[in-house]
Structure formats: structure tokens, C-alpha cells
N, C-alpha and C positions, 0 to 999 in steps of 0.2 A: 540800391547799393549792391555792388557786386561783391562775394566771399569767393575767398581765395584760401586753397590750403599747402602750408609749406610739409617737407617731413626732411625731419631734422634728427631722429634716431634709428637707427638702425639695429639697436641692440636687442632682437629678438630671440623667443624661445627656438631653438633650432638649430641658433648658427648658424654660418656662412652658408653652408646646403641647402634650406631652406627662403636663403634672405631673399634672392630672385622669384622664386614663385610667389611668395607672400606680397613683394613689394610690389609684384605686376597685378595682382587681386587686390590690394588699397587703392591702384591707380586707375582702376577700371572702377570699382566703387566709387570713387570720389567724381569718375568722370560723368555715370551714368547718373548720381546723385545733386549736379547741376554746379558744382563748383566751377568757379570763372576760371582761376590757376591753380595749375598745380605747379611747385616750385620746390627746389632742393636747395639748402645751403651751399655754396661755396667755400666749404672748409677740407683740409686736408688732415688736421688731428678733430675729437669732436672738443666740441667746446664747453668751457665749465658751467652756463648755465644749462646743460643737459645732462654731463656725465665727465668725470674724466676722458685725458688724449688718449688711452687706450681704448677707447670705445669706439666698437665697428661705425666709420665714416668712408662713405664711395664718392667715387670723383665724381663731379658733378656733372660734367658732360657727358658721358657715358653712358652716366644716369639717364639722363632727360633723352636720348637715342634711346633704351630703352622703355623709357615712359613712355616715349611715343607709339610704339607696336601697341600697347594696351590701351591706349586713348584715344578718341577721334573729335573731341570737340574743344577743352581743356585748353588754354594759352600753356605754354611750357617756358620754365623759367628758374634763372639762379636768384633767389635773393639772400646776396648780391654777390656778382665774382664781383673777386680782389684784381685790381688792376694790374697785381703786381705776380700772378701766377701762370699771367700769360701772356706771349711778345703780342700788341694789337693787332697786327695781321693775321696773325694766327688763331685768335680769339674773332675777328671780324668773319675767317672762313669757316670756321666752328658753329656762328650761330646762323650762317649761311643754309649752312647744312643743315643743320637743323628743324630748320624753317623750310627747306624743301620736303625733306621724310618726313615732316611732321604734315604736310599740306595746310602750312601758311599758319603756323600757330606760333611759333616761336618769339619770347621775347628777351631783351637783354636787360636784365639786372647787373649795374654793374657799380663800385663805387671805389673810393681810397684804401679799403683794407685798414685792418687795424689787431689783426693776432702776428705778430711779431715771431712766438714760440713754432706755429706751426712751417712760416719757410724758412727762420734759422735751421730749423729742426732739419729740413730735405734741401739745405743747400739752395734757395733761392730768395734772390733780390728781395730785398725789404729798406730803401731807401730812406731817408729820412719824410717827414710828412709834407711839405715843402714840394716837395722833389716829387712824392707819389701824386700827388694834385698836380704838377706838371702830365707824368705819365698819364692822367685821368683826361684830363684836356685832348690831348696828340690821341690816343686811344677813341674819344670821341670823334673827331675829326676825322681819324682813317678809317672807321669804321662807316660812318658818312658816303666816304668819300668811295669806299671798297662800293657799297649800296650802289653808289650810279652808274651814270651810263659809262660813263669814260676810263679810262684805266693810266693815266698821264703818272708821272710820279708827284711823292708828296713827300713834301719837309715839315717835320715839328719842331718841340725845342727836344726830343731825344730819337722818335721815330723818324728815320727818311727811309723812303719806297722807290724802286726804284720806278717799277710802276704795278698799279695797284690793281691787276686785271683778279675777277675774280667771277669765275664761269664755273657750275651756275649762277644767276644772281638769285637773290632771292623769291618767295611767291609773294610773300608781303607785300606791298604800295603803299606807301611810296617805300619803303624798307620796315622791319622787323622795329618795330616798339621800342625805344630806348624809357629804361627806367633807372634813375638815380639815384640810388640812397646815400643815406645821411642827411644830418639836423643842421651843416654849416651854415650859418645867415651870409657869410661873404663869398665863400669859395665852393659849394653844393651847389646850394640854392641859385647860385648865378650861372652855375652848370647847366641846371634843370632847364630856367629860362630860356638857355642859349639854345640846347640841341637837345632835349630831351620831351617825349612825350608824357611820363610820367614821373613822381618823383616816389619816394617811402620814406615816413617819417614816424617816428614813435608819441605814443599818446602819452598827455601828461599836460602839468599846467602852461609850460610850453607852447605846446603847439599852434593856440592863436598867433602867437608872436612868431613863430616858424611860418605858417602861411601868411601874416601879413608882408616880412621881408619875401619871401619870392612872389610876391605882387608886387611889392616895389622892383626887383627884379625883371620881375618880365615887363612893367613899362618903361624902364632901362633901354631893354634889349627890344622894344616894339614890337612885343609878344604878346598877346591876347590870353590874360591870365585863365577864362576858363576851358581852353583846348590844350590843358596841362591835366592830367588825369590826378587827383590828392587821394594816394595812398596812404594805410599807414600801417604796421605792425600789429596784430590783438591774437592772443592766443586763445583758440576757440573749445572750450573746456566746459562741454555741455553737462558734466558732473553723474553721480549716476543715476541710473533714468530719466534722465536729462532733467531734474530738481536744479540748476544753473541755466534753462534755457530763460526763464524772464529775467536775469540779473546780464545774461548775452542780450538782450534785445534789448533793453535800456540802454545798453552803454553804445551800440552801434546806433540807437538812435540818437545819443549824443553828440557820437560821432561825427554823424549827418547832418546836424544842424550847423558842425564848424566848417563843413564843406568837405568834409571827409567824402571819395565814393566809391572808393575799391578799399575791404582790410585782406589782411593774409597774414596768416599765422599757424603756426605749431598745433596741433591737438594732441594732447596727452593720451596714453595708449590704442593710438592709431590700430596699431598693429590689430587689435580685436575686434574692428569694422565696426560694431556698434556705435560710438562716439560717431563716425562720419554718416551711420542710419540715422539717428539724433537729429544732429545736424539738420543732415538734408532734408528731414519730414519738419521740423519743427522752426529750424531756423532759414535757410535760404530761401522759403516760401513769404516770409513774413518781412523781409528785408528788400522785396525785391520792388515795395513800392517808397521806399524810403528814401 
């Protein structure tokens, strides 16, 4: 099983003047510590299970451009942009780039969106849900479609291109990772199947029934359900002096056994590096033949 760490607060002792040094010191720890990803939210206020919307939140590409100077092994990744924070070509050249600076690590978390307050808030598109599953679709396609060789134009049902040249391309092969989040049995899940290499899905009584439909899904779409990578959400909160690392190792072996093979998740005060020392001495060694 591979671990993955998201970081999802930014609200540390310091303040702004210090956020950058600190957060290039968690991502260099986390990298040198054997974590698979490292990944930042795609939010633009932060969100209530972490803290109130005034709570320091950085854009997330930005971000990950800087994560990369301090990392050199680490997958880089949003889990998940909102489809609906940025036009897909735009978002296509972004993780392009990415994946170049980063030498070839870059991945795409991307899914429907579902915080409403934070692009009312800045004046941007929040469609009905309907309609964002449209933009999810077209968004997967041209982004596909940016990846190859050709640059011809492309029509969706809202994106058309005129034509989709996009130099550099990426390091990746065949292209940069696509991963899908959300639980949808009809409209995710059938995503994943179609064009995604991985999906993200939350633990709970659920979830068998979640990977059984995108098994039915990928023999749908004559997709070979085990070259779909099963992620899923777990917040890694090795407690302190890691007294929580045998109740983490139970449940990722849980996990495993429902075919779970990547988690990524939040660790609670990251900021003090300890919890990702924890971690990485106790936990991703023990996980790594599961």
C-alpha cells in the first residue's frame, strides 16, 4: 500500500512570513520520509471541517510549482480541483507544466466541485450539478486530448478548441495520471472507468458497494478493472508518540483487503514535523507489503 499526504491547513504559528519556509520544510520531510503524494486541497476559502473561510488557504497550483523546488520524488497533486475554477484548457496547460518542473511527477485530481460559498464568494461559475458533470466530461477529454500528439480542434458539449497545441507536452507516458474523485455509482464512477487512472473514494460501510459499481463500470466501458488505481481518503493521525500507530495499521489493513492501494489524507499538526517522523518510521514501512 502506498501513503499519501494531503495538507490542508495552513494556519500556522508565524503567519504569512513564515508560511513559505515552513511549508517548503513539511514537503521536503514528507518527501525524504517516503510518502507516495503529496497533495494540496483545491479550495479557495478553507473549509469547515478544518477551520473557518478566513482561514489562511493558498491556491493550489502555485502551491504544487512550489512543492516541487523542495521535492524530487513525491507525485504532486490537487485532491481534487473543482472543475469549475478553471477553463480545461487552461487547467490542461497548468498540469502540463507541472509535470515538466516537477520531472515527470505531476498528477491530476480533479472532480465536480461541491463548495458553492467559495466561487459565489470570487465571482466564479458554479453551475448547476447537472451541468458541472457536463464540464467534468469535456474537461476530461481535452485534457486527453491536449496530452497527444496532435493539436486539431475539439468540441464538447460546452468546451470547443480551436486547436489544442500544447508545447511543451508533458514528461509523463502516456500523460500525467488522471485521478477522479467522488463516491458517484452512475456519473464518477463511469468517469473513472472511461479516462481515468485512478479514482478517490471515502472509507465507510459504502465502499464495497462503491468498488463493486466501477467494476461494473469498467466491464461497461472494456476497461480492465485492476489498472484503475483504488484510492481512498484516511486522515493519518499517528496521535502522540505515535500511541494511534497500531489502530493506523489495522484500518489500512482493512483497507487492503477491500482492494484499497493508495490512502492520502490530512495529518493533524503537520506543521511540527513530528506526526510525519511517526509516520514515516512506524507507519509506511509496515504498509509497504500490504
Amino acid at each position: 500500500m502506498r501513503v499519501g499526504v494531503q495538507i490542508r491547513d495552513f494556519t500556522w504559528s508565524g503567519g504569512p512570513a513564515r508560511l513559505g519556509p515552513r511549508l517548503g520544510r513539511i514537503a521536503a520531510e514528507a518527501d525524504a520520509a517516503g510518502f507516495s503524494h503529496i497533495a494540496v486541497a483545491d479550495h479557495l476559502f478553507q473549509v469547515s471541517s478544518v477551520g473557518p473561510p478566513e482561514q489562511e488557504m493558498l491556491e493550489a497550483y502555485t502551491t504544487l510549482g512550489f512543492l516541487a523546488a523542495h521535492t524530487s520524488r513525491a507525485k504532486l497533486m490537487t485532491l481534487v480541483t473543482a472543475v469549475s475554477h478553471r477553463h480545461p484548457g487552461l487547467l490542461a496547460k497548468t498540469v502540463s507544466t507541472l509535470d515538466v518542473l516537477s520531472g515527470g511527477r505531476a498528477l491530476l485530481g480533479i472532480g465536480a466541485g461541491w463548495n458553492a460559498e467559495e466561487n459565489h464568494g470570487l465571482g466564479l461559475p458554479f453551475p448547476p450539478v447537472a451541468e458541472r458533470f457536463e464540464w467534468l466530461e469535456d474537461t476530461l477529454r481535452l485534457c486527453l486530448s491536449m496530452w497527444s500528439r496532435g493539436d486539431g480542434p475539439f468540441d464538447g458539449t460546452h468546451v470547443h478548441a480551436a486547436r489544442t497545441l500544447n508545447s511543451p507536452q508533458p514528461l509523463s507516458r502516456p500523460h500525467p495520471p488522471i485521478m477522479v474523485g467522488g463516491m458517484g455509482e452512475h456519473k464518477t464512477l463511469r468517469m473513472v472507468a472511461k479516462y481515468a487512472q485512478a479514482c478517490n473514494l471515502f472509507p465507510g460501510p459504502d465502499l464495497p458497494r462503491r468498488l463493486e459499481a466501477l467494476r461494473e463500470h469498467c466491464a461497461r466501458e472494456g476497461r480492465d478493472y485492476d489498472t484503475i488505481e483504488k484510492s481512498a481518503y484516511y486522515v493519518l493521525d499517528p496521535g502522540p508518540k505515535g500511541r494511534d500507530v497500531p489502530r493506523i495499521l489495522d484500518e489500512l489493513g482493512a483497507l487492503a483487503e477491500l482492494g484499497i492501494e493508495t490512502v492520502i489524507g490530512g495529518v493533524p499538526r503537520v506543521e511540527d514535523l513530528e506526526p510525519l517522523a511517526l509516520l514515516g518510521e512506524h507507519v509506511l514501512p509496515a504498509v509497504k507489503e500490504i
